[in-house]
C-alpha positions in Angstrom: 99.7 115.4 120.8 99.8 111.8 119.5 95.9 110.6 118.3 95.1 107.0 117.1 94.7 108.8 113.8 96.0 111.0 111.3 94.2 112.1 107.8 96.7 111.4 105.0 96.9 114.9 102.9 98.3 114.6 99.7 100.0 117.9 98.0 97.7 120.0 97.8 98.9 121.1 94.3 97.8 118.3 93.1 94.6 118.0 94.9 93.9 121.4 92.9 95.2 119.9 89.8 92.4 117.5 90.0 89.7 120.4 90.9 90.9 122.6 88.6 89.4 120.0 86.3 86.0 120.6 87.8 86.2 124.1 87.3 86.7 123.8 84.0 83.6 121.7 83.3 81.3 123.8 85.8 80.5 120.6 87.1 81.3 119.7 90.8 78.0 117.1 91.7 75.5 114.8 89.8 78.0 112.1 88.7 80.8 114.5 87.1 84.0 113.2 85.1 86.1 112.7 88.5 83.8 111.0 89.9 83.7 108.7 87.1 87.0 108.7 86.8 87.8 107.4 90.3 85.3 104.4 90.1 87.1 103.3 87.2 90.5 103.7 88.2 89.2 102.1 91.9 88.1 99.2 89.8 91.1 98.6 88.1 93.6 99.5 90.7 91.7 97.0 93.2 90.5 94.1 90.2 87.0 94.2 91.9 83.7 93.9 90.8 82.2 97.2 89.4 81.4 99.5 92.2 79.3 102.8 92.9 80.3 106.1 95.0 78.7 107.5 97.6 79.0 110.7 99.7 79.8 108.8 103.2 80.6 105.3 104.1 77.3 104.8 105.7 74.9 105.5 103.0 76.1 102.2 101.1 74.8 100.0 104.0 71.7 101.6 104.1 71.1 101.4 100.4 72.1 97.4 100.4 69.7 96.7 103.4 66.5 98.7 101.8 67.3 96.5 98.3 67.7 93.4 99.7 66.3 93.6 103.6 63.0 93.1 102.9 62.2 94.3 106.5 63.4 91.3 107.9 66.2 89.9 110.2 69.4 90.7 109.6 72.4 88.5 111.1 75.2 90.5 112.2 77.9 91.4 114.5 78.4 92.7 117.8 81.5 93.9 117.2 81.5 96.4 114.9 81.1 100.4 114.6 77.5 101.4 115.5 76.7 102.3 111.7 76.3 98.3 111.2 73.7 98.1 113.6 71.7 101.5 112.9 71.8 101.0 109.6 70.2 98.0 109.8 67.5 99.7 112.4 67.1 102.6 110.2 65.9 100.2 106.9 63.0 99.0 109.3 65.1 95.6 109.6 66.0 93.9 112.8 69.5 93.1 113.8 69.9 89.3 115.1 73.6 89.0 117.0 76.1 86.2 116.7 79.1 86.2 118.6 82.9 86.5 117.6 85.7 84.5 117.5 88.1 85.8 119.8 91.0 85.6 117.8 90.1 87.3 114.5 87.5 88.9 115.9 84.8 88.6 113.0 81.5 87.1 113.3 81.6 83.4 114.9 80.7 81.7 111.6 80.2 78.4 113.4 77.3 80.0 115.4 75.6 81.9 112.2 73.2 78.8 111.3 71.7 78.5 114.6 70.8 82.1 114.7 68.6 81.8 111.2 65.0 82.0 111.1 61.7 82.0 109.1 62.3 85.7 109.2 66.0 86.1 108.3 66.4 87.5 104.8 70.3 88.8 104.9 73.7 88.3 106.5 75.7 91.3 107.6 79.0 90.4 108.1 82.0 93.0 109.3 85.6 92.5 108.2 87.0 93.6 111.5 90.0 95.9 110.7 90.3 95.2 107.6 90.8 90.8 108.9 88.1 89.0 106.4 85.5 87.0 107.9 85.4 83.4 107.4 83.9 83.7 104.1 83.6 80.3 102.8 81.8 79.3 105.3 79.2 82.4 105.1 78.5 81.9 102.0 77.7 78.3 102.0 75.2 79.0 104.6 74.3 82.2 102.6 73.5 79.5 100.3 72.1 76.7 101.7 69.6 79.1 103.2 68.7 81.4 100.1 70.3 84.6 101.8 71.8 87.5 100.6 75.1 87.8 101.9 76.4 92.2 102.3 80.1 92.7 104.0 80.8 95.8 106.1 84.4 95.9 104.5 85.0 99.7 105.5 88.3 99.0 106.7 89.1 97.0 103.7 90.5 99.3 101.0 93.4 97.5 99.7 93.0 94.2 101.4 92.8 90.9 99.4 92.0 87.3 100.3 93.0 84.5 98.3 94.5 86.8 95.6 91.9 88.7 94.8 89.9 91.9 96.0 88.2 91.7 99.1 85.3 93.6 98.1 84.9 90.6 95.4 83.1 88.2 97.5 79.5 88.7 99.0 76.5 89.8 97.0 77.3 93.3 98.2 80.4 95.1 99.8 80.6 98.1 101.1 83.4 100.4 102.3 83.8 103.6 103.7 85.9 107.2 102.7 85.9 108.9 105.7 89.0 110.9 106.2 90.1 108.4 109.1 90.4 105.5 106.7 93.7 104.3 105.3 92.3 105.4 101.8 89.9 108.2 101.9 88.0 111.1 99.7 87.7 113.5 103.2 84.4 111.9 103.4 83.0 108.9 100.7 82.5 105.7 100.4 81.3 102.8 98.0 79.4 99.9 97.2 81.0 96.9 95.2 78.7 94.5 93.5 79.3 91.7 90.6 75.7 91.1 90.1 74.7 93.8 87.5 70.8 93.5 88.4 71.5 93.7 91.8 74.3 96.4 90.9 71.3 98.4 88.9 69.1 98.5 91.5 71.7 99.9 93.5 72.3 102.4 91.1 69.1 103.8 90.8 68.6 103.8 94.5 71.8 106.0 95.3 70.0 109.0 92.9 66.9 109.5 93.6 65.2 106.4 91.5 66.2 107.9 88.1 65.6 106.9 84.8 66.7 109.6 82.9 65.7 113.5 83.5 62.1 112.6 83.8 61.4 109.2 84.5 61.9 106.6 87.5 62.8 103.4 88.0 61.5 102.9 91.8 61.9 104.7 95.2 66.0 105.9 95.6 67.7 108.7 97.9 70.5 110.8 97.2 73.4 109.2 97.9 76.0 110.7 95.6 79.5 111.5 95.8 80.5 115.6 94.9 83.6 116.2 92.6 85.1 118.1 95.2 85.3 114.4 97.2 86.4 112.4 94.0 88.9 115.1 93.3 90.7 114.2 97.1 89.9 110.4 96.3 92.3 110.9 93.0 95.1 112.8 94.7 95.3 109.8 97.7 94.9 106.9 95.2 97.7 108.3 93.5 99.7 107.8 96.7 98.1 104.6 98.5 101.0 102.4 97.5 103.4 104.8 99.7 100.5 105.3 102.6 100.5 101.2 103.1 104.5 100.8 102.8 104.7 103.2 105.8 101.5 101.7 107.6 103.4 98.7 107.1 106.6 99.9 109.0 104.6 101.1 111.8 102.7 98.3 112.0 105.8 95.9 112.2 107.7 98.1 114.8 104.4 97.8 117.4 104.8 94.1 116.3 108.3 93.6 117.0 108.7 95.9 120.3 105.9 95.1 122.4 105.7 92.1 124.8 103.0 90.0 124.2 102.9 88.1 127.4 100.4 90.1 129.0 98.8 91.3 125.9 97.2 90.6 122.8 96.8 91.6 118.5 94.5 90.8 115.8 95.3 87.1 114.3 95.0 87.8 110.3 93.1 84.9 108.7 95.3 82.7 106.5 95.8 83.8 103.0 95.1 87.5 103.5 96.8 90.3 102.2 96.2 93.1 104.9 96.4 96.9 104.3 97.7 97.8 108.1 94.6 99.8 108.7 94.6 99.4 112.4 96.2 98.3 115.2 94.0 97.0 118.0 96.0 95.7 121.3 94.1 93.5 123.9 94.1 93.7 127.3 93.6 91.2 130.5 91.2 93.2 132.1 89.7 96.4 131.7 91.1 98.0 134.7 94.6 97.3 132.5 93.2 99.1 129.8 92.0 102.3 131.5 95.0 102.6 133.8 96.9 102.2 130.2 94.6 105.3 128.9 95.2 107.1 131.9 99.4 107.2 131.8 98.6 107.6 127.8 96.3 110.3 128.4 98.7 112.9 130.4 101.7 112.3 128.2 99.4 113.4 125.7 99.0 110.2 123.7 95.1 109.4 122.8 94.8 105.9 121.4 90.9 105.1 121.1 88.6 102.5 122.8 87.0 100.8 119.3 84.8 99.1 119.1 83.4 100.1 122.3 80.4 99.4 123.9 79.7 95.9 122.1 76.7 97.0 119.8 74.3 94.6 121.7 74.7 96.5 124.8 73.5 99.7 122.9 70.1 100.4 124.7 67.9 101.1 122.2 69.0 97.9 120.2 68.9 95.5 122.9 70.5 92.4 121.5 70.8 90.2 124.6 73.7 88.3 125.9 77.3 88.1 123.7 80.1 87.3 126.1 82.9 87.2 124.3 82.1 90.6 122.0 81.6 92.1 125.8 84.6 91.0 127.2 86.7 91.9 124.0 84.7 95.3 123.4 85.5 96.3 127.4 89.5 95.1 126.5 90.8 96.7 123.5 92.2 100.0 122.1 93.5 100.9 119.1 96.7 102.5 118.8 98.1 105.3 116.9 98.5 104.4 113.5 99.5 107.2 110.7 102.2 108.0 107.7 104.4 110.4 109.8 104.3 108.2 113.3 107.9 107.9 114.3 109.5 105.2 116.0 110.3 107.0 118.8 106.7 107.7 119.2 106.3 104.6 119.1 108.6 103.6 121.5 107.3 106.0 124.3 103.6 104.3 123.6 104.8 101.0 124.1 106.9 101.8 127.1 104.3 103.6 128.9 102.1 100.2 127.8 105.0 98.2 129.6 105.4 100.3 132.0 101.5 99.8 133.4 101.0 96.2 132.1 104.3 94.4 133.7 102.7 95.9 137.3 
């Protein structure tokens, strides 16, 4: 069986090199060496701003809206997973749509201003695949308008724009661990933030408010990150330069082999270094697409339909009318994208794709 994904597993000798550390020092939760560890070698691999771990990818998003939401309106994406939305839902904030640009598929950053309000207090911006969101732009408006600016950069370990670290620009970045993503602690994630008051406040939130043992700073959950997750964050890390080299290849073997006259990819924005985290292919119609699934499907080949439904279709958010998220959202798969995919894997993907799209 061929899935869109595969967890990277690193040896697992040295995944219990790193938790025989942790069994050493009895300590396998609240903030341990590993885990302190892996933010600072994250920070200095990457060249980002400081950052904070979490236990999941999702937590981060929550954290940034209750700091800086303020219970109000929240501009953001239709296209995106459903965690950008609920999150937003779930912080008592309400989510205010903009449309994409078909090409890159981020946010439409020429249709952001129009969308802002008395009651707009944040921007919520996804970096589709790992493909940055015109970011200049958002943040001039972030700007003009005295908004905080957060970037769902869960796909983004790795990526860079204009020579530095994705996760450098917003107020707030997050990104997410899960074991699907191209870098991963089996489940994790993190929040990236240059502003050390802002990057305080997240602090305290993700443990419970703390101030010490017995004192508080203000209302905070438990957001933490275990040992046992930093230790399988330290064994990948050690091998994410070889996991994007043969992302890469993969990538560049769909690029080369498939015929593009009926179909269509991601456009990276100019001046971006991606990390090959997916591969999303672009139908005509979606009749195309689920006849594609279909001859996938019984050769045992299960690319998946993401992001699909387009969030503002989701019926209890509600977000009215966004044509072009709809159309892409009803159009697009991903493929299978792993370390181990062979090219003649590949090949029978892509001439099964032929094979229904030239029809």
């Amino acid at each position: 069986m061929i899935t869109v994904t595969k967890t990277y597993l690193p040896p697992i000798e040295k995944y219990n090199q790193y938790l025989k550390l942790a069994w050493e020092k009895g300590h396998i939760t609240n903030r341990g060496e590993l885990a302190i560890s892996l933010e600072n070698k994250i920070k200095d691999y990457l060249n980002s701003a400081p950052l904070l771990l979490t236990t999941n990818g999702t937590l981060p998003l929550q954290i940034a809206l209750k700091v800086v939401g303020n219970n109000g309106e929240i501009i953001t994406t239709p296209f995106s997973y459903i965690a950008t939305s609920s999150a937003i839902i779930w912080e008592n904030c309400q989510p205010v749509f903009v449309d994409i640009d078909e090409d890159h598929l981020t946010i439409d950053e020429n249709k952001i201003e129009q969308a802002i309000t008395s009651k707009t207090t944040a921007i919520l911006a996804t970096h589709v695949f790992g493909n940055p969101c015109h970011i200049e732009r958002i943040e001039e408006i972030a700007h003009k308008h005295k908004l905080t600016v957060i970037y769902d950069a869960a796909h983004c370990f790795g990526v860079q724009y204009k020579g530095q670290s994705i996760f450098n620009y917003g107020d707030v970045s997050t990104c997410s661990f899960h074991a699907t993503k191209i870098f991963h602690s089996g489940e994790g994630g993190a929040l990236f933030c240059k502003d050390k008051t802002l990057y305080d406040k997240l602090y305290y939130s993700h443990n419970f408010g703390h101030n010490g043992p017995l004192k508080f700073h203000g209302l905070g959950i438990n957001a933490k990150i275990s040992e046992l997750q930093a230790a399988m964050g330290l064994a990948v890390l050690d091998d994410f330069e070889t996991i994007v080299s043969e992302r890469n290849k993969v990538v560049n073997y769909y690029n080369e082999n498939i015929n593009f006259d009926r179909l269509k990819t991601i456009q990276i924005r100019a001046n971006t270094q991606w990390n090959s985290s997916y591969y999303p292919l672009i139908f005509k119609d979606e009749k195309t697409l689920l006849q594609t699934l279909e001859a996938l499907a019984q050769e045992n080949i299960f690319p998946r339909r993401y992001f699909y439904p387009s969030l503002n279709t989701v019926p209890y958010i509600n977000g009215g009318s966004m044509p072009i998220s709809e159309s892409i959202a009803s159009r697009i798969i991903c493929l299978p994208l792993y370390v181990g995919l062979t090219e003649e894997q590949q090949q029978k993907i892509i001439n099964i794709i032929h094979q229904v799209t030239n029809n």
